[in-house]
NUTISE-537654 format. One record per residue (C-alpha): z, y, x. Coordinates in steps of 0.1 Angstrom, whole numbers, plus 5000, padded with zeros to 4 digits. Layout:
N
{Z->Z	Y->Y	X->X}
...
***
This chain:
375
{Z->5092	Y->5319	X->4972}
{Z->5119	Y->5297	X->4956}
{Z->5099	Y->5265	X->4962}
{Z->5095	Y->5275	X->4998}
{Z->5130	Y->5276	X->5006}
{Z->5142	Y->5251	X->4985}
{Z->5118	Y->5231	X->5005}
{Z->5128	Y->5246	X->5040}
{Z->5168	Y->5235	X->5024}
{Z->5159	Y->5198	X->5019}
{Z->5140	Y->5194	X->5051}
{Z->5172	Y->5208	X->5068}
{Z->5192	Y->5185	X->5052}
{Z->5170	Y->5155	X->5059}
{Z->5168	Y->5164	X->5094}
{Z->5205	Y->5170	X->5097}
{Z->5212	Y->5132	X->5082}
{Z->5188	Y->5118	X->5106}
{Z->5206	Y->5136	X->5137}
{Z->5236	Y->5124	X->5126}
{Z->5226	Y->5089	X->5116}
{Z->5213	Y->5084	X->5151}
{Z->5242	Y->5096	X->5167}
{Z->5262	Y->5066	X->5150}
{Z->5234	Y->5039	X->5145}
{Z->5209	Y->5047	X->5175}
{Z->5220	Y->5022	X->5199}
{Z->5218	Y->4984	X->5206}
{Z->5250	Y->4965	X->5220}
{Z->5226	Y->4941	X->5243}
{Z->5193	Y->4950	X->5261}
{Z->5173	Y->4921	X->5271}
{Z->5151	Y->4914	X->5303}
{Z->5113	Y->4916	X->5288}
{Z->5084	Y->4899	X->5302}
{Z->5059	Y->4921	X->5290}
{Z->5030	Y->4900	X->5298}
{Z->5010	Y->4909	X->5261}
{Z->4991	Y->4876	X->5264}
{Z->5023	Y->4854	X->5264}
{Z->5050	Y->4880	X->5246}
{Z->5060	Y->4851	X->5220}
{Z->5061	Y->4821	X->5242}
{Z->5075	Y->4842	X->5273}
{Z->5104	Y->4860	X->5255}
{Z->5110	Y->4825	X->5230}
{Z->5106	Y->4842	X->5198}
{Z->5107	Y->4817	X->5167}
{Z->5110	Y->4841	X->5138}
{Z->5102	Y->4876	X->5132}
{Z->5117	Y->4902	X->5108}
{Z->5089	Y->4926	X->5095}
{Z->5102	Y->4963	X->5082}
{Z->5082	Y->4970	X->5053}
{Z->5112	Y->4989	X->5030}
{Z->5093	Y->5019	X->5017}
{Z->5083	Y->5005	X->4985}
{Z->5049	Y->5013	X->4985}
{Z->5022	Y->4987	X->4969}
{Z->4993	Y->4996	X->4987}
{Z->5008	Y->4998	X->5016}
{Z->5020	Y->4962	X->5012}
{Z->4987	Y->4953	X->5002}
{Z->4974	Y->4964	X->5037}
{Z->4999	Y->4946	X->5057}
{Z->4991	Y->4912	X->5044}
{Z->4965	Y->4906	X->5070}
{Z->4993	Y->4910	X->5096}
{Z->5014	Y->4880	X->5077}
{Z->4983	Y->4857	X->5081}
{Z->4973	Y->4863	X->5114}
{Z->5006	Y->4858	X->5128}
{Z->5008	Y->4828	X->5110}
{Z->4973	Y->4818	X->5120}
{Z->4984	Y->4820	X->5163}
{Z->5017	Y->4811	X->5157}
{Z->5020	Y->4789	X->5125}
{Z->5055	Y->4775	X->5135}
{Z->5071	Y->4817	X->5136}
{Z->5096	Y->4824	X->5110}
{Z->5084	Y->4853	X->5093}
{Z->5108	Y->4879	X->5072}
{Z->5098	Y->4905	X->5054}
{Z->5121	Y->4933	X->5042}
{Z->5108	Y->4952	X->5012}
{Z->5115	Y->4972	X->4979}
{Z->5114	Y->4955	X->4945}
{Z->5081	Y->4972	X->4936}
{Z->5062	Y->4956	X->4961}
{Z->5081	Y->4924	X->4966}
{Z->5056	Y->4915	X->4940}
{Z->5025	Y->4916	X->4960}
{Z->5035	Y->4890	X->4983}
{Z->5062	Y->4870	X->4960}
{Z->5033	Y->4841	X->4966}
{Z->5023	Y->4847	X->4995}
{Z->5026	Y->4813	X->5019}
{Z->5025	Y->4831	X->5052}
{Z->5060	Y->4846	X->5044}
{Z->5090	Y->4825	X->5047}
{Z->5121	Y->4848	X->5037}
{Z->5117	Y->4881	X->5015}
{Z->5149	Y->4903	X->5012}
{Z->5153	Y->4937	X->4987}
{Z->5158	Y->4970	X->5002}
{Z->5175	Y->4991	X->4982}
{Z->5187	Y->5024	X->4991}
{Z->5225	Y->5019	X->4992}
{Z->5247	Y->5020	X->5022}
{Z->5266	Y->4990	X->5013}
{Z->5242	Y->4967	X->5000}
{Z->5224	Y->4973	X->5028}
{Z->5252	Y->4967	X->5055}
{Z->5257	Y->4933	X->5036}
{Z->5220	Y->4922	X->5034}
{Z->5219	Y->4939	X->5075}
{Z->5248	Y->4913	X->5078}
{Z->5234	Y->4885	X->5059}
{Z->5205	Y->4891	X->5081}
{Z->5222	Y->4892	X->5112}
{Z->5234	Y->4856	X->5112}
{Z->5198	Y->4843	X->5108}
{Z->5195	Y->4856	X->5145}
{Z->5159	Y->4872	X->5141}
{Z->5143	Y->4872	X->5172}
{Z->5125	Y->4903	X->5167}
{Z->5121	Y->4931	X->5146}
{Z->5088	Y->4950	X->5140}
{Z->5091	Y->4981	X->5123}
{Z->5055	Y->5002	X->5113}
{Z->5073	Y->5034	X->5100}
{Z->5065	Y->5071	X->5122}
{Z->5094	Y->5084	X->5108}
{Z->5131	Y->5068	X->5099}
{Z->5154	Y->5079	X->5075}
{Z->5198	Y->5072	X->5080}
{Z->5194	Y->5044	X->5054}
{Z->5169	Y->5030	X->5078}
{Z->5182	Y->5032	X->5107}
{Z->5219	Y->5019	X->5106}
{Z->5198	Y->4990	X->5081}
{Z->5179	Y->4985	X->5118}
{Z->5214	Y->4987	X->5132}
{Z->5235	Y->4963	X->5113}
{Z->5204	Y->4936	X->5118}
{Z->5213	Y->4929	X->5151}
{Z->5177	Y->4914	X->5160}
{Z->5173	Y->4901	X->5195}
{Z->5144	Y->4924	X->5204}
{Z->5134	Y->4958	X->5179}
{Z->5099	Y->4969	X->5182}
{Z->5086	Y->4999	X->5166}
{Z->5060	Y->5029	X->5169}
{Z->5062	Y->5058	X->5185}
{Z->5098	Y->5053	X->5193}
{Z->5102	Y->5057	X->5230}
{Z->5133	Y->5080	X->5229}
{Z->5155	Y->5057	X->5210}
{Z->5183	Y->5033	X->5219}
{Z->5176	Y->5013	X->5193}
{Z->5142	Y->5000	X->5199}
{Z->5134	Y->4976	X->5234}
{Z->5100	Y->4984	X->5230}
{Z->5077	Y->5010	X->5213}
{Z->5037	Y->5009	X->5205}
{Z->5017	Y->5039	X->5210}
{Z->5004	Y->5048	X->5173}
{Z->4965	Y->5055	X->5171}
{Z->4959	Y->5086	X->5154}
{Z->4934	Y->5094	X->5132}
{Z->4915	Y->5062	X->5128}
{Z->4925	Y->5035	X->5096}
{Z->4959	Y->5022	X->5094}
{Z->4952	Y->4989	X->5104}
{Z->4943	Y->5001	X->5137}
{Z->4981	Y->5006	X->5138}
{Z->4992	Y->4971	X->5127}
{Z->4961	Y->4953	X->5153}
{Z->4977	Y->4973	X->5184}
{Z->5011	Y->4955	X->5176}
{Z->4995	Y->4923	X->5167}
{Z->4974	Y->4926	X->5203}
{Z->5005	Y->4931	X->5213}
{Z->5021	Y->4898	X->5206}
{Z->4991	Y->4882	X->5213}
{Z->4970	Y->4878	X->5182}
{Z->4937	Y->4885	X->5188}
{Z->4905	Y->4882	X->5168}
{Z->4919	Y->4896	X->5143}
{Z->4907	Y->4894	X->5106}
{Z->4918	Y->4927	X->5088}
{Z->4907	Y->4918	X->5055}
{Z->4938	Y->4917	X->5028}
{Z->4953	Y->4889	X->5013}
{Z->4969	Y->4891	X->4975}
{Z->4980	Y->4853	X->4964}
{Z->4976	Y->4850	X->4924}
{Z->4998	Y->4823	X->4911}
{Z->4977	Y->4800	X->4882}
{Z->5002	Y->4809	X->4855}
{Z->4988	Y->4846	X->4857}
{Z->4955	Y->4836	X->4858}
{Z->4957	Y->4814	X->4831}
{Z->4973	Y->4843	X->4810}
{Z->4950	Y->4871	X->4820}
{Z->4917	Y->4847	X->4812}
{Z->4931	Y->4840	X->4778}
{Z->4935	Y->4880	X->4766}
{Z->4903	Y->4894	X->4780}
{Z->4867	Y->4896	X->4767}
{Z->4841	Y->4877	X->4776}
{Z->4808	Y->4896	X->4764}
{Z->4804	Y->4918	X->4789}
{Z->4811	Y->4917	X->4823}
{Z->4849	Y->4939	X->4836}
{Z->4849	Y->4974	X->4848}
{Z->4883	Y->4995	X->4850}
{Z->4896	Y->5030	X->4853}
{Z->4930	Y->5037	X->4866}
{Z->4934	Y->5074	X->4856}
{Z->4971	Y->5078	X->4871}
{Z->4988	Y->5082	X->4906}
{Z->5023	Y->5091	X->4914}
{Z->5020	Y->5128	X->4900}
{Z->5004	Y->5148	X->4874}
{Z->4978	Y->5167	X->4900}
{Z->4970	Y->5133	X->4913}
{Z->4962	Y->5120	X->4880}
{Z->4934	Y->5125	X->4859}
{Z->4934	Y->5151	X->4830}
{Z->4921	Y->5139	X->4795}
{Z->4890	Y->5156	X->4801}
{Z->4884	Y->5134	X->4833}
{Z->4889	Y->5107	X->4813}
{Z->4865	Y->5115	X->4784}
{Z->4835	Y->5122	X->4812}
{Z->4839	Y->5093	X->4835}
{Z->4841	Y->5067	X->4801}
{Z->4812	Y->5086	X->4791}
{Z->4792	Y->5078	X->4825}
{Z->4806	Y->5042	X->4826}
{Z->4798	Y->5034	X->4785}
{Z->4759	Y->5050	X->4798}
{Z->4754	Y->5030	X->4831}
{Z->4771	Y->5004	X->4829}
{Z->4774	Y->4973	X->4797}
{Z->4807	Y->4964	X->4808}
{Z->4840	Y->4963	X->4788}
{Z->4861	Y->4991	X->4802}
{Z->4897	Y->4982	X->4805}
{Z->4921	Y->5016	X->4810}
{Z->4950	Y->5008	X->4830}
{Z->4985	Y->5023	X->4840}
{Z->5021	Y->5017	X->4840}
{Z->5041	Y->5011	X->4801}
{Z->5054	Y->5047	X->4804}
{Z->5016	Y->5059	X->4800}
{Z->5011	Y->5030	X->4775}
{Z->5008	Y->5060	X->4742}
{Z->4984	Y->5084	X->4757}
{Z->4957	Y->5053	X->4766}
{Z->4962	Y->5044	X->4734}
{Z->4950	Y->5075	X->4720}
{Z->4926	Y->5078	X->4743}
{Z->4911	Y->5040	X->4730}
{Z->4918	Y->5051	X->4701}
{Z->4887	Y->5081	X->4700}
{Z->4866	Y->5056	X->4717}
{Z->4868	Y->5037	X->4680}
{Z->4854	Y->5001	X->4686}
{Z->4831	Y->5010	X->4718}
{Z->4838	Y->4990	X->4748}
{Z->4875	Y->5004	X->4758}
{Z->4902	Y->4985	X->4757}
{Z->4937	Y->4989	X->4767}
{Z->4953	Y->4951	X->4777}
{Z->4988	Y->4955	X->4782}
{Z->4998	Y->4944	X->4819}
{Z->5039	Y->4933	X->4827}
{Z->5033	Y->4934	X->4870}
{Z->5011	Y->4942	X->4896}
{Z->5001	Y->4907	X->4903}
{Z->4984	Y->4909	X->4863}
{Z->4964	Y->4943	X->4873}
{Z->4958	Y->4922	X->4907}
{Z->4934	Y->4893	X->4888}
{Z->4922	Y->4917	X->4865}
{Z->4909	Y->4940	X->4891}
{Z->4895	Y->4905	X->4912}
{Z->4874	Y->4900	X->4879}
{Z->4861	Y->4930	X->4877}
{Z->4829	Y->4946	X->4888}
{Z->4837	Y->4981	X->4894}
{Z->4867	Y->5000	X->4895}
{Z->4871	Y->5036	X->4895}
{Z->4904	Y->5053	X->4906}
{Z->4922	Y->5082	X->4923}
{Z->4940	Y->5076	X->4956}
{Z->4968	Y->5049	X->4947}
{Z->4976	Y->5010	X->4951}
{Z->4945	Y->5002	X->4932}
{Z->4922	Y->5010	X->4961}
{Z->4937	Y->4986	X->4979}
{Z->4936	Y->4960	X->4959}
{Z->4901	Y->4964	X->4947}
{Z->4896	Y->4961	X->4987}
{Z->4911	Y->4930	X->4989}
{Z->4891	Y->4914	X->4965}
{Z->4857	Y->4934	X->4974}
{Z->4854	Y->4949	X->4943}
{Z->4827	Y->4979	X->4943}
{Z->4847	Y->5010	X->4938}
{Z->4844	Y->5049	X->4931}
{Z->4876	Y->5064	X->4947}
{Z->4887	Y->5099	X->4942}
{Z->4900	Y->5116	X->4971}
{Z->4920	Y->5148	X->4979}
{Z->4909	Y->5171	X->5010}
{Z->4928	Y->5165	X->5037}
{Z->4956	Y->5186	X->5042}
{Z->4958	Y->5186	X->5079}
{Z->4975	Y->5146	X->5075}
{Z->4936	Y->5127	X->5079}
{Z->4949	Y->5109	X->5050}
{Z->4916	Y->5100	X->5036}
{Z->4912	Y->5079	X->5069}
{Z->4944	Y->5066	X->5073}
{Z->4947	Y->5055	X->5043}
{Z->4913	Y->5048	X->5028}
{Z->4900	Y->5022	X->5014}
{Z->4890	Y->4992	X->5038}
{Z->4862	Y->4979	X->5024}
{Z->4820	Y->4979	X->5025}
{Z->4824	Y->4978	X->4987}
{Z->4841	Y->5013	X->4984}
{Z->4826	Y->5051	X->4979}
{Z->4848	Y->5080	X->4985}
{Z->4843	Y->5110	X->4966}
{Z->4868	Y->5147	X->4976}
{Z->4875	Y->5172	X->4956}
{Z->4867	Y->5211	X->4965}
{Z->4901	Y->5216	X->4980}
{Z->4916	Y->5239	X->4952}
{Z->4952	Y->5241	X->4952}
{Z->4968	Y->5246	X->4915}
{Z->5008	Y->5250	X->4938}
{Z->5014	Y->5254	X->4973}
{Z->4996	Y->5227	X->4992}
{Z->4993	Y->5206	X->4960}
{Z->4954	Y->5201	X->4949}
{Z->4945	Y->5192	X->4919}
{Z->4927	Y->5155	X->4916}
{Z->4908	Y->5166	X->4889}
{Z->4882	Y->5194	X->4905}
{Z->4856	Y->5173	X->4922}
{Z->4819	Y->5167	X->4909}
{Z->4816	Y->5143	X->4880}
{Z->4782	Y->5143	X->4888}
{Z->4786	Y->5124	X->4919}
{Z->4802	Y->5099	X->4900}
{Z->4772	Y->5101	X->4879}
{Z->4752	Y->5093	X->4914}
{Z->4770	Y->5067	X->4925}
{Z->4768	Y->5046	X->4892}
{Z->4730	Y->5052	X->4887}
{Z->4723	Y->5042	X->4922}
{Z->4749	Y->5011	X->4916}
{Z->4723	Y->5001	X->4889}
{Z->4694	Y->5004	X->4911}
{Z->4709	Y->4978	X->4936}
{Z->4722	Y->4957	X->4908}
{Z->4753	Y->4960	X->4921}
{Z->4770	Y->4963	X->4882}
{Z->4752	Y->4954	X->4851}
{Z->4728	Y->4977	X->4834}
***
């Protein structure tokens, strides 16, 4: 009862900022005269350089719009292209050669009306933004911009955007980011991800890990506890992977988990499970691209294991009535999604952990059959 109305409070409150904040910030000083003609929308309207909104902060999300960077890049290879993102997953594409400018999002109102201003006198052409919903940080950030043309989904009713794409529901997210690309006139489009791995990280990751056995990993964490999974989780999948599989196992997961895999190496004695300490995302990155198999609840790691076709066991909630298991699933031939039985532990939070290790079991024996991983 207290969690429900503490809830109902904060989404008052969030609701109440974004009224307000589009009362201030929901408008555009000039609106241009669009030729609309899909084909030609980049010649026709003379953009040169494109800001992309990509501020949440979330790594797997990044991971999936790298395609977009390339194939823009790949029509229009002379298109300035901007991305504005969180520190977090500025690291994903901090090497990436389709992106000219990067700029840090960070959740202050006056950093952000100075980087909006810094912004601003670059003269962006246009402004693509992929979020469904918009926060007050976000929009008077869209605001101060001052792009010559804001695009965005879903966003008919607002001043601030000259044009808004339909979003296509329940179907994978880059069916989103391929209607905005047709849009502009990209077509043919390649949807595969792109993570660039600078030979300094390479170099380092080569030097630390094993060589007699091939690489498999388990990520055993996500953003909260009842995403994550439990010890015994652990202990049963390590069990199925040391049986099926003659791989080295490397655990991985952020410092801030770094005792408890230790321990859990540690009860695995000198069998093939090893803990390598990582520093970034761009080190789990080539880890993961030399790996056979990964196994891993719903987080980042999907998608990077889909960007480098890496065979993978992912462990998926049910749905709760958000299709996130589409939206959001892996994008790859090379992926097998297992659910859970849909048992909440809190209100419309389900526990990771109670879905059929024997599936997993499945999958890894019939992985073996098709040589897929080493037996």
């Amino acid at each position: 009862m207290i969690r429900r109305m503490r809830d109902f409070i904060q989404e008052h409150m969030r609701n109440l900022k974004k009224y307000i904040a589009r009362k201030i910030w929901d408008k555009k000083n000039t609106i241009y005269d669009l030729k609309l003609d899909k084909d030609n929308f980049i010649t026709n309207n003379g953009i040169k350089s494109i800001l992309i909104m990509r501020d949440d902060g979330k790594i797997g999300d990044m991971v999936v719009n790298t395609f977009v960077f390339r194939e823009i890049k790949k029509k229009y290879p002379d298109i300035k292209i901007g991305v504005v993102t969180r520190k977090v997953a500025k690291e994903i594409i901090r090497y990436n050669s389709n992106i000219d400018n990067i700029y840090e999002y960070k959740k202050n109102f006056n950093y952000l009306k100075k980087l909006g201003k810094k912004i601003e006198i670059e003269k962006y052409d246009l402004l693509v933004d992929f979020s469904l919903e918009l926060r007050e940080h976000q929009i008077m950030f869209i605001n101060k911009c001052k792009c010559r043309i804001n695009m965005g989904i879903d966003k008919k009713n607002w001043n601030l955007f000259d044009i808004s794409i339909n979003d296509i529901k329940n179907e994978h997210i880059t069916k989103r980011f391929c209607s905005v690309l047709e849009f502009l006139g990209v077509n043919n489009i390649d949807t595969s991800y792109e993570i660039t791995i600078p030979n300094h990280i390479k170099n380092k990751i080569e030097y630390e890990i094993r060589n007699d056995y091939p690489i498999a990993i388990l990520n055993p964490f996500a953003a909260s506890k009842h995403r994550s999974f439990n010890m015994e989780t652990i202990k049963n999948i390590l069990d199925l992977m040391l049986t099926y599989t003659k791989c080295n196992i490397y655990i991985i997961g952020e410092s801030k988990y770094s005792c408890y895999i230790e321990e859990i190496v540690k009860k695995y004695g000198k069998k093939r499970v090893i803990y390598l300490r990582l520093n970034n995302i761009l080190e789990v990155a080539f880890l993961i691209k030399k790996s056979q198999l990964v196994i891993t609840p719903d987080t980042s790691i999907v998608h990077i294991a889909s960007a480098f076709k890496v065979r993978q066991i992912d462990i998926y909630r049910q749905d709760n009535n958000d299709n996130n298991s589409v939206l959001w699933g892996p994008n790859s031939i090379f992926a097998t999604q297992i659910f859970t039985n849909g048992i909440e532990v809190t209100e419309n939070e389900e526990d990771i952990n109670n879905f059929e290790i024997k599936e997993v079991e499945r999958i890894l024996f019939e992985y073996g059959k098709e040589k897929s991983i080493i037996l």
